[in-house]
Structures are given as structure tokens and as C-alpha cells.
LUMFIMI-28402 format. One line per field, with one value per residue (C-alpha): residue number from 1; residue in one letter; x, y, z. Coordinates in steps of 0.02 Angstrom, whole numbers, plus 50000, padded with zeros to 5 digits. Layout:
REM residues N
n = NUM;... .
res = A;... .
c1 = X;... .
c2 = Y;... .
c3 = Z;... .
***
This chain:
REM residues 482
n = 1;2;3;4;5;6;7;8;9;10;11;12;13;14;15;16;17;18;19;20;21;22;23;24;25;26;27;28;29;30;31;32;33;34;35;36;37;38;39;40;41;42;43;44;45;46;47;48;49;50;51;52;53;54;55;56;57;58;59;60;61;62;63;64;65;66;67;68;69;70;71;72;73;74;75;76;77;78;79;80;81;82;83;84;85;86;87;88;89;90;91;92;93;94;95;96;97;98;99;100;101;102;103;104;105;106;107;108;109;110;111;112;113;114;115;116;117;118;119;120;121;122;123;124;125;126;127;128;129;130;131;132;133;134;135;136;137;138;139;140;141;142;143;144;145;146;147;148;149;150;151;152;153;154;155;156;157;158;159;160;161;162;163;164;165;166;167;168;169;170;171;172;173;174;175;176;177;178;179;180;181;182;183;184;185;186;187;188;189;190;191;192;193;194;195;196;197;198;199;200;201;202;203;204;205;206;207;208;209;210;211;212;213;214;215;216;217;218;219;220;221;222;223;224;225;226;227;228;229;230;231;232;233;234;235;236;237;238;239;240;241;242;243;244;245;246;247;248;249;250;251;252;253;254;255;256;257;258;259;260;261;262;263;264;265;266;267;268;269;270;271;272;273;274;275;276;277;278;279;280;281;282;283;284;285;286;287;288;289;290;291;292;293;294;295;296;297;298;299;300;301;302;303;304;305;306;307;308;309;310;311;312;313;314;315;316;317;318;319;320;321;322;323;324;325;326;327;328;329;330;331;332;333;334;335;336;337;338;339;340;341;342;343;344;345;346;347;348;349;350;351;352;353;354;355;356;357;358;359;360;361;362;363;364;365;366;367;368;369;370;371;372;373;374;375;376;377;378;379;380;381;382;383;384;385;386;387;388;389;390;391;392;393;394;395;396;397;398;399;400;401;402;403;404;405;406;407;408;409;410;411;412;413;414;415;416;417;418;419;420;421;422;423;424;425;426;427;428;429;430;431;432;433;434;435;436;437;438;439;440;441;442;443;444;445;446;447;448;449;450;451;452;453;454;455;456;457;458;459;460;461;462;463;464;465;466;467;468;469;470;471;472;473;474;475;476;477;478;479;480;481;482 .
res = X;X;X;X;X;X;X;X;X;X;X;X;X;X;X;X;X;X;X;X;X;X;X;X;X;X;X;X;X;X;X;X;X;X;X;X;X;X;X;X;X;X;X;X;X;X;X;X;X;X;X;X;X;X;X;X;X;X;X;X;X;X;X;X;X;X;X;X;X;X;X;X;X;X;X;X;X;X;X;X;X;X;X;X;X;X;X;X;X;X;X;X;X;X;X;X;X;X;X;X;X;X;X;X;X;X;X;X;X;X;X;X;X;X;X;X;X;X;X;X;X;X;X;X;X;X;X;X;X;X;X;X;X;X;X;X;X;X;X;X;X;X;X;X;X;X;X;X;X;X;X;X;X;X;X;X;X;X;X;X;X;X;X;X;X;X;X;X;X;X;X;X;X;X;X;X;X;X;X;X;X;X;X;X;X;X;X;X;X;X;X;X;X;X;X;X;X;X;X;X;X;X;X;X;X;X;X;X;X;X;X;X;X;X;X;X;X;X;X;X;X;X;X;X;X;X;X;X;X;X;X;X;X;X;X;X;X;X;X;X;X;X;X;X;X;X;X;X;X;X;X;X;X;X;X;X;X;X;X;X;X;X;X;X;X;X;X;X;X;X;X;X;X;X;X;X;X;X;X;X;X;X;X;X;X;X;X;X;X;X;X;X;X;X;X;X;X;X;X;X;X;X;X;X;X;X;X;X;X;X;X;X;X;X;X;X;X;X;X;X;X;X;X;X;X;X;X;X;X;X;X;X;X;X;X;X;X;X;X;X;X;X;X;X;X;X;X;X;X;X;X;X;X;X;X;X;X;X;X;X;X;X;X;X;X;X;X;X;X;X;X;X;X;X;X;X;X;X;X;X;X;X;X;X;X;X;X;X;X;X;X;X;X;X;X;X;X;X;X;X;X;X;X;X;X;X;X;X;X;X;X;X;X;X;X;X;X;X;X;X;X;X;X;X;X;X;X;X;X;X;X;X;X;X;X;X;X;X;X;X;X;X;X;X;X;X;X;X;X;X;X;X;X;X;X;X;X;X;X;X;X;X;X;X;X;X;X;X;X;X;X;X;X;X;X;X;X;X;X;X;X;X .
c1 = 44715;44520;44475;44310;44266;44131;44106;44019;43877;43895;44078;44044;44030;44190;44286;44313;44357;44500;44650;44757;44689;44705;44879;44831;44692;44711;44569;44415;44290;44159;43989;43853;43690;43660;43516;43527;43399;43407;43271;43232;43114;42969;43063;43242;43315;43473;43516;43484;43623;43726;43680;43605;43505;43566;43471;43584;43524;43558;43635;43586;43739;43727;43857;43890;43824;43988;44163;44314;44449;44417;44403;44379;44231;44087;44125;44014;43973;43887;43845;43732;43583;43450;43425;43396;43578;43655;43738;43652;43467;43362;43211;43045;42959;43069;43000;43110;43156;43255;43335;43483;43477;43639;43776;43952;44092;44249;44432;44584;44720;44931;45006;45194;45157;45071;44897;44740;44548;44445;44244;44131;43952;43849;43633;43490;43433;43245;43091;42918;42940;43104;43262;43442;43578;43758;43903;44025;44232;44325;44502;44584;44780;44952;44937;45063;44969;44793;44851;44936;44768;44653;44755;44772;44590;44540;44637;44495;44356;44253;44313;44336;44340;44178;44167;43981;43955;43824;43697;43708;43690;43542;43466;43493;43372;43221;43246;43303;43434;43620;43727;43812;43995;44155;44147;44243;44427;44489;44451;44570;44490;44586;44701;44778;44980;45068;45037;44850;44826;44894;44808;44629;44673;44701;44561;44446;44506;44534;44338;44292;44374;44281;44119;44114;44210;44039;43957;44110;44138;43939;43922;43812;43761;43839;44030;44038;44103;44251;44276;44265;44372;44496;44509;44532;44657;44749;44716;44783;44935;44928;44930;45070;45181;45132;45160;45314;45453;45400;45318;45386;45433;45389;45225;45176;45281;45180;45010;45051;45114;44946;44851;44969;44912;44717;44760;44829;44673;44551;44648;44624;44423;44398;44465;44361;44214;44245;44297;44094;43979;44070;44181;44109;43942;43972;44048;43902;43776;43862;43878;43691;43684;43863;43835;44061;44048;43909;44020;44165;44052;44013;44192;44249;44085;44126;44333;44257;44157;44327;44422;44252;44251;44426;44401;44263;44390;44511;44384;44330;44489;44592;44731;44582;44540;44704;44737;44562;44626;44825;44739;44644;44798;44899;44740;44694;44881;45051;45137;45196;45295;45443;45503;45534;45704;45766;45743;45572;45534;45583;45487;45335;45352;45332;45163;45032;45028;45190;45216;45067;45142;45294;45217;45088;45239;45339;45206;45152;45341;45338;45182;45220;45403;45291;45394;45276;45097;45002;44901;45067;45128;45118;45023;45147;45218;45019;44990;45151;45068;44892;44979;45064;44896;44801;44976;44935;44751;44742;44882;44764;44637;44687;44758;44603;44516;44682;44642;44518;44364;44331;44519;44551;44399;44415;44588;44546;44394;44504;44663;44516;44450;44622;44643;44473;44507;44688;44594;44472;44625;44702;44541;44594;44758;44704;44539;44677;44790;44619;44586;44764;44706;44545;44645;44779;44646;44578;44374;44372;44377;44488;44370;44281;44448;44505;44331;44350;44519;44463;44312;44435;44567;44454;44392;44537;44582;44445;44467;44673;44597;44492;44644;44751;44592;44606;44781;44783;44657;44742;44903;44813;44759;44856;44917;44774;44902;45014 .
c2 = 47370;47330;47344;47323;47239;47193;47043;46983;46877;46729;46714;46699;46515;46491;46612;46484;46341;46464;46359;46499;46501;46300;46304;46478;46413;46387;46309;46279;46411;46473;46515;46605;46677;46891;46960;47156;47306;47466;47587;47777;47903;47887;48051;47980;48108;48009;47961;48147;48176;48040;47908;47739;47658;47492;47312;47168;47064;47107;47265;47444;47535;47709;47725;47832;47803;47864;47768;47858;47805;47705;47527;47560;47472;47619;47712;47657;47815;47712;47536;47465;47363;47515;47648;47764;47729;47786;47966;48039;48108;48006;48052;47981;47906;47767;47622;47464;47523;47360;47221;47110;46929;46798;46712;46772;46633;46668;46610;46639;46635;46622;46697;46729;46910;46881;46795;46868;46850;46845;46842;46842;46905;46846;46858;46968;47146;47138;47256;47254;47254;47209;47083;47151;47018;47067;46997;47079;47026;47100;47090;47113;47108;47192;47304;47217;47061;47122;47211;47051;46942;47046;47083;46882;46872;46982;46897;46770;46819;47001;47068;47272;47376;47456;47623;47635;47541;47405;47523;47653;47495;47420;47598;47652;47504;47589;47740;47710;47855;47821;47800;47960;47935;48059;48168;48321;48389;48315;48470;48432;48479;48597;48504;48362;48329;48299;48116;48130;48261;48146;48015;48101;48167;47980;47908;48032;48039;47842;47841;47990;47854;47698;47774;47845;47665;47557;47717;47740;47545;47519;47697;47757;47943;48001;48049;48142;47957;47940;48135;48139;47974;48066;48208;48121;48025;48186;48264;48113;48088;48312;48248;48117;48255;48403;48281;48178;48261;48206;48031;47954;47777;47599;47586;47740;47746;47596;47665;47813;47688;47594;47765;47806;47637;47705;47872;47799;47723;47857;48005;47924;47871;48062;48153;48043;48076;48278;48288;48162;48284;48443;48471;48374;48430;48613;48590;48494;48640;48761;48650;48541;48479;48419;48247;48225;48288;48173;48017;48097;48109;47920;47854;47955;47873;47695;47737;47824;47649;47560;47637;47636;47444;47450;47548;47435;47272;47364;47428;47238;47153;47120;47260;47375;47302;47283;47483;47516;47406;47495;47651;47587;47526;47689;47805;47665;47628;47695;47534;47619;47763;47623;47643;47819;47891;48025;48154;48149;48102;48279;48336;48247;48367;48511;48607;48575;48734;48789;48636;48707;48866;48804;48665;48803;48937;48832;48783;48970;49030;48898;48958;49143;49151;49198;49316;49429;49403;49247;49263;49278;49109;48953;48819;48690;48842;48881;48685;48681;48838;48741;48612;48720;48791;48651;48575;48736;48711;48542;48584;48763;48637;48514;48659;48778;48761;48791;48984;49119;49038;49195;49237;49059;49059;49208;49154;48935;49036;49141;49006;48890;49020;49022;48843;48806;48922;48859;48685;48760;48790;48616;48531;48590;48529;48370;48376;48393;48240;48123;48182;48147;47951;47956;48021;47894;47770;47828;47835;48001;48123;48262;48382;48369;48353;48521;48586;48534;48604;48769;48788;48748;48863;49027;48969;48990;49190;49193;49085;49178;49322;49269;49177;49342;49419;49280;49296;49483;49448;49297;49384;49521;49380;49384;49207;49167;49066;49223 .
c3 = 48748;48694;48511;48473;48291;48201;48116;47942;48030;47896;47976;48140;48137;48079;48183;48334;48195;48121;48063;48141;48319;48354;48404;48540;48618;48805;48902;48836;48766;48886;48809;48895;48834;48831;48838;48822;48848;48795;48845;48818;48840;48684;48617;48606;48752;48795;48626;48575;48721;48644;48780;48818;48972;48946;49066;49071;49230;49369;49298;49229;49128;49061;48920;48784;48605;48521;48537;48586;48499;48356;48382;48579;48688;48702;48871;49046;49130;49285;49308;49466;49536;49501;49390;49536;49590;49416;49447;49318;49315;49181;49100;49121;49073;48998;48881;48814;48639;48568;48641;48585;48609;48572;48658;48694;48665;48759;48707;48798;48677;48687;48562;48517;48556;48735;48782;48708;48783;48606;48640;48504;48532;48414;48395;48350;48388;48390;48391;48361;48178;48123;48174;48134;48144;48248;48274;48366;48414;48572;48590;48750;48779;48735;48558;48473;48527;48477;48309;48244;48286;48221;48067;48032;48061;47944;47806;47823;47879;47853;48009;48019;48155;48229;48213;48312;48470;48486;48595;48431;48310;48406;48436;48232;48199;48308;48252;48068;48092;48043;48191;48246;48147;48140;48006;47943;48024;48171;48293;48464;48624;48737;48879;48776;48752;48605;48584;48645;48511;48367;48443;48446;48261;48205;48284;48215;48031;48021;48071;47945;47830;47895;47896;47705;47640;47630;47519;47443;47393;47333;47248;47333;47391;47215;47215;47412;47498;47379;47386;47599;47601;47510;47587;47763;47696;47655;47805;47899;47799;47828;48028;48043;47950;48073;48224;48121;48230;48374;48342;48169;48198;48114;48168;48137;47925;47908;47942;47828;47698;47708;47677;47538;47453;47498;47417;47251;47227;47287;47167;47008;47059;47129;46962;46862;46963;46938;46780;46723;46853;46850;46714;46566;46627;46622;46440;46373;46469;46356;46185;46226;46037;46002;45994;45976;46168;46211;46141;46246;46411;46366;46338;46507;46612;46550;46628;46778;46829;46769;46932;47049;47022;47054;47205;47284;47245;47363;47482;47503;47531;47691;47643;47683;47822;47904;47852;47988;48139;48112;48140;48276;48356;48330;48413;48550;48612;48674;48649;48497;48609;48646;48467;48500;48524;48666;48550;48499;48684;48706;48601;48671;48814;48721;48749;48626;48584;48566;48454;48351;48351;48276;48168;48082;48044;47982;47851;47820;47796;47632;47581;47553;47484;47307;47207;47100;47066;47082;46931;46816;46852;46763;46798;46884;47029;47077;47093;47209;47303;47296;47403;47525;47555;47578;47683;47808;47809;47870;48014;48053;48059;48184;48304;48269;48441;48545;48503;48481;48381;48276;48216;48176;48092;47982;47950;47905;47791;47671;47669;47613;47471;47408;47420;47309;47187;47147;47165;47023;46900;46957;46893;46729;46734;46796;46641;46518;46584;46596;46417;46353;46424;46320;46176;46189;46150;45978;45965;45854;46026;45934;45905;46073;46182;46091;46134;46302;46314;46252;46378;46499;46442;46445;46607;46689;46633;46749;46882;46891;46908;47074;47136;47150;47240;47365;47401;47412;47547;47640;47643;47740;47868;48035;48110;48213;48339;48358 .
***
């Protein structure tokens, strides 16, 4: 396999001197300078179409901007001698828009695991106005082989795995636009097996995940990076249960063992985050002069920058790091598939979407065995329903574009009404448990935890009230996959 990483730029000295890759080394390095062009029409029309015209003498190389899977090189479309060659029509006119200039230092490596070709491309995007240092790493060679470099690389050096390819990098700096990223579910396009399916869903969550961890880690953009981190987690940890009967195996427990780690240190940072800008804030909206709530909301935003530090000390270290190139590793290869027995290569062959169908009944049969009304049942049975919900949403989710776009719609938009408004009540559970914390601590917080507790208390006749509306609808909802 190729993984594609990038590299801190301040460590790309010291990569070839690594302690760890003395003993590998076979042959001596090769170095050679690159000298890159990428050009456009003056209105961006390729990248708009998610492309780049990229000039590296004596070549011209139309690629695309986005990388698919995770970790992968970006994909060439067309390479030859002349533009006028390349199979697709370009538009003119063209103009150079930014150019990369460095060297690329090539090591062939022989590990215990098989041999390894590492280059490191290191240098400087320039424009008319600006320079943008890169440094980029490219493994080549078996998975196992790759995984276990990278992995021992990153536990010295800032090496993660690139989630935009260099043409989208070098481009972003023209046109001061982000780099086109994954975001949201992990949608499967029609005409993929079993494996490719869970493959595409890892790929694209594990990027949702390594796009929102820089924001996430510095704090910026408010409290939607740790909120989106989390909920790909979920949904990931949602995906390697849907597809678990087919492909769970060591490689593929310890990715979900790595996100488990992630997710015990996002949960605590997200309640926090809800309970200062949503649920303290709607409390002190209602009770502006109560100056016992304001030293509350005080004492709860010095523990809510207690776990973001926390967060970004994780977020920072090589544990992180390693978590990005195992999930790289699980959506890039099928080295992975040899740990699988005879069973679950049967079930490999299923069709995708009779494994869906199966996968997403399964999930909706626990969801409905509710005895009685919704709204007449205590707080810990609506939390376990809250969870089967959101356990079907995230599989409906994933499978959604096998069907019919407007059942599957109708049906993902009132299983995710019922889902938020059970969410709603669990923010008061989870309000009273972070108060218990403050409480535990002294301060003088009685009397504005017990107002707290009371907002939150006649808050939720409502909320119960909306939640057995919801359900009454969603159990009306036919199974968009029957």
C-alpha cells in the first residue's frame, strides 16, 4: 500500500537521522530537486470540479484535489507530454496559480515486516504574495510493513496522516479557502461489497475526525470541532458494529479500542461544553441577576477548560497520531482480510444490501420492544431507547443511498427528531451528574445547583411531552430498506 503523511516541517531534518531507521536502511538515499506547477483558469474551474492541472517537467498530470481513502496518494486521472493529450477537456485560458519548490529524499528501507521505499518531500509553496512551508512522507510497501513504520515514526516526530493532497494544500494557499475535507455521515455509493463499504465508511469518518482535531485541540470555531469529532467517533465505533459479523478481527478490535480511548476523552470535554453555552446559559437568561448562578457558570467554565487542556494534551501526542494512520491502514488495505475466519468470509459475499437489510432490522426490532408510553418512563429506560435510536440512525445512515432518496429521507428525518429530543432530556441527566462534581467540591453552589436542577426539572414535563409526539410519528415510519 501508499500512505501519504504529512510532516511537522521543523522535523524534517531529522527524519533521515532517526535512531530507528539506521539499522533498515539499504543503499544510499537518493535526493533530487521538484519543482511543481499547478495552474487554473483565473476563476478556479477545475478546483471548483475538484481537480488540478499539475507541470512537473517533462510532464502534465490532471489529478483530483480530494484523497480517496484516507492516507492514500491524490488520484492521476491522465499524465503525458502535453496538455492537449490529457483525456479531459480543460478550460482556457489557464494561468500558473502556485508552484512548489523542494527536494524529495528517497530511502529504501528493510524492515522485519518487508522492505519499505520512504521519500520525504520537503520545500516551499510560493505565490506572488506569500510562501507556505510543506513537508510531505510517502510510504510504499506491505500494510503491516507501512503501519508499523509510520506508527514508530510518529512516536518521534509530528508525523500524521494527510487528509488533503498536496495540489489542495498548495491551491488552499491562492485561494485562502480550506481544503475540501470529509465531513458529516459516511454516505456509501451504490456498487460497493461488504468490505469496500466498511472500508469507504472508515476512511471517511477517520477523516471527519482528522479534519475537526486541529480546531478541536486549539479551541477554536467555539464547541462544533469537539462536538463533530465526537459524533464521528460514534458513528465509526456505530460502523465497525453494523459490519462486526463479517469483519471483526485484531486489527480491526484494535482500531475500535483506539477510538474508545478518543471517545473517553471527547464525552467528558463535549458535556462540559453543553452544559457552559446551552444549559447554564439558558438558566442564567431566565434568572439574569442571581449573582449564586453567575459564580456557578464561573466554577463550571474554569472545569470545562480543565478537560479542553486535557483534550489538546491527547490530541498532540503520538497515541493520537498512531489512532489516524490505524484507520488509514484499515480503509487503504485488505491485508487485514487474512485474519478473517471461513465464516465471516461468507459473509463477505453477502450483497450489500441484503447485509443492510439485515444489519438495520435487527437494530429497529431492539428499538421498538417499548411496552406502554414513552413519556411514562423513567429516566434511565428512555436513555437506553436514546441509544438504540441513535445505534439505528448511524447504520440508516451509512446504508441510506442503497434505496429510494425520499423514503430514507423522511424516515433518517423523524428517527433523528426522536433521537434529539431524548438527547434534550439526556442533557439533563448528564447537567445533574456535572453538577453533583461541582457540588462535591464545596464553593457555596447549593442554592444555584437546586436552581439549576429545578429549571431543568420543569423543562423536561415539556420536553416528555414532545418525545411521545416523536415516537407516535416514527413508529408510523415504514422501513425505508423494505
Amino acid at each position: 500500500m501508499e500512505l501519504e503523511l504529512e510532516l511537522a516541517p521543523d522535523d524534517a531534518a531529522r527524519l533521515p537521522r532517526l535512531a530507528l531507521l539506521a539499522p533498515m536502511k539499504s543503499g544510499r538515499a537518493r535526493t533530487r530537486p521538484v519543482r511543481i506547477v499547478w495552474h487554473d483558469s483565473p476563476d478556479h474551474a477545475l478546483a471548483a470540479d475538484g481537480l488540478a492541472l499539475a507541470e512537473q517537467r517533462p510532464f502534465w498530470r490532471l489529478e483530483r484535489l480530494g484523497m480517496e481513502p484516507l492516507g492514500a496518494p491524490a488520484e492521476i486521472l491522465a499524465t503525458d507530454r502535453t496538455t492537449a493529450a490529457l483525456v479531459q477537456a480543460l478550460p482556457d485560458p489557464r494561468v500558473p496559480l502556485v508552484a512548489f519548490e523542494g527536494r524529495a529524499q528517497t530511502l529504501t528501507l528493510a524492515g522485519e515486516q518487508g522492505a519499505i521505499v520512504l521519500t520525504l518531500l520537503n520545500g516551499v509553496v510560493r505565490t506572488l504574495a506569500t510562501e507556505h512551508r510543506i513537508s510531505r512522507v510517502r510510504l510504499e510497501g506491505a500494510a503491516t510493513a507501512v503501519q508499523a513504520l509510520a506508527t514508530a515514526i510518529t512516536g518521534e516526530l509530528r508525523l500524521t496522516v494527510a487528509c488533503t493532497s498536496l495540489a489542495a494544500e498548495a491551491l488552499a494557499v491562492v485561494t485562502g479557502l480550506p481544503p475540501p475535507q470529509a465531513t458529516g455521515p459516511a454516505e456509501l455509493p451504490t456498487g460497493l461489497g461488504t468490505a469496500a463499504a466498511f472500508a469507504h465508511a472508515a476512511g471517511h469518518l477517520g477523516g471527519v475526525i482528522l479534519h475537526f482535531a486541529p480546531a478541536a485541540a486549539l479551541g477554536q470555531d467555539g464547541p462544533e470541532p469537539v462536538h463533530q469529532m465526537r459524533v464521528a467517533v460514534r458513528r465509526l465505533r456505530s460502523a465497525i458494529k453494523v459490519f462486526g459479523r463479517a469483519l471483526s478481527c485484531p486489527t480491526v478490535d484494535a482500531a475500535d479500542a483506539g477510538l474508545k480511548a478518543l471517545a473517553a476523552r471527547l464525552a467528558p470535554t463535549r458535556d462540559w461544553d453543553v452544559f457552559v453555552t446551552e444549559t447554564v446559559v439558558a438558566v442564567t437568561d431566565a434568572f439574569p441577576d442571581e449573582k449564586r448562578l453567575q459564580r456557578l457558570m464561573a466554577a463550571a467554565e474554569r472545569r470545562r477548560r480543565a478537560y479542553h487542556e486535557a483534550l489538546r494534551t491527547y490530541l498532540g501526542g503520538s497515541e493520537f497520531r498512531g489512532l489516524g494512520i490505524a484507520l488509514a491502514c484499515l480503509a487503504a488495505s485488505q491485508d487485514w482480510h487474512a485474519e478473517l475466519d471461513e465464516a465471516q468470509q461468507g459473509e463477505l459475499a453477502v450483497p450489500l444490501d441484503d447485509f443492510a437489510a439485515r444489519e438495520l432490522n435487527r437494530r429497529l426490532k431492539r428499538l421498538v420492544q417499548v411496552d406502554g408510553h414513552l413519556a411514562g418512563l423513567e429516566p434511565p429506560a428512555l436513555h437506553a431507547i436514546r441509544l438504540r435510536a441513535k445505534r439505528l440512525r448511524y447504520a440508516a445512515e451509512i446504508f441510506s443511498l442503497l434505496y429510494p432518496a425520499k423514503a430514507a429521507s423522511r424516515y433518517l428525518r423523524r428517527l433523528s427528531k426522536l433521537q434529539d429530543r431524548l438527547g434534550t432530556l439526556n442533557d439533563g441527566a448528564v447537567a445533574a451528574s456535572l453538577l453533583g462534581e461541582l457540588g462535591e467540591n464545596g464553593g457555596g453552589h447549593a442554592f444555584a445547583i437546586g436552581l439549576v436542577l429545578g429549571f431543568l426539572g420543569a423543562n423536561s414535563v415539556r420536553v416528555r411531552a414532545r418525545i411521545e409526539q416523536s415516537w407516535d410519528r416514527f413508529s408510523r415510519s415504514a422501513a425505508f430498506w423494505e
